[in-house]
Structure formats: C-alpha cells, structure tokens
N, C-alpha and C positions, 0 to 999 in steps of 0.2 A: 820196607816202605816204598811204594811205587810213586813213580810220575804222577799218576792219577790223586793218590792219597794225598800227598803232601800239599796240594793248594786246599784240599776237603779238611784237611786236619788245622792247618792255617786258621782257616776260614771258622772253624769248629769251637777253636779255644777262642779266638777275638769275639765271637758270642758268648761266650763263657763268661769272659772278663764284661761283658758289657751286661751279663744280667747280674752280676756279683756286684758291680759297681750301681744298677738301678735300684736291686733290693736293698744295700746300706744306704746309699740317697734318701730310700723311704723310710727304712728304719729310724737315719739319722732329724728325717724332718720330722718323725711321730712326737706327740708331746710328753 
C-alpha cells in the first residue's frame, strides 16, 4: 500500500460507509 493509495483507499470506504448508511435510511423510512 503506497502513499498514494492510502488517502484513495480512505477516502473509498468513507463512501462506502455513507452509501450503506443512505440505502438503510431509505430502506428504514419505506412503509
């Protein structure tokens, strides 16, 4: 894992975590 990678890989999962967390949001408001 380079210099390079590691702010890209970062950056990569905290979108991860933020579309996991957008799709249960909508899941959780469906009726």
């Amino acid at each position: 894992m380079g210099a390079i990678d590691f702010p890209f890989n970062r950056v990569w999962k905290l979108k991860n975590v933020a579309n996991f967390v957008e799709f249960f949001t909508l899941c959780w408001n469906m009726p």
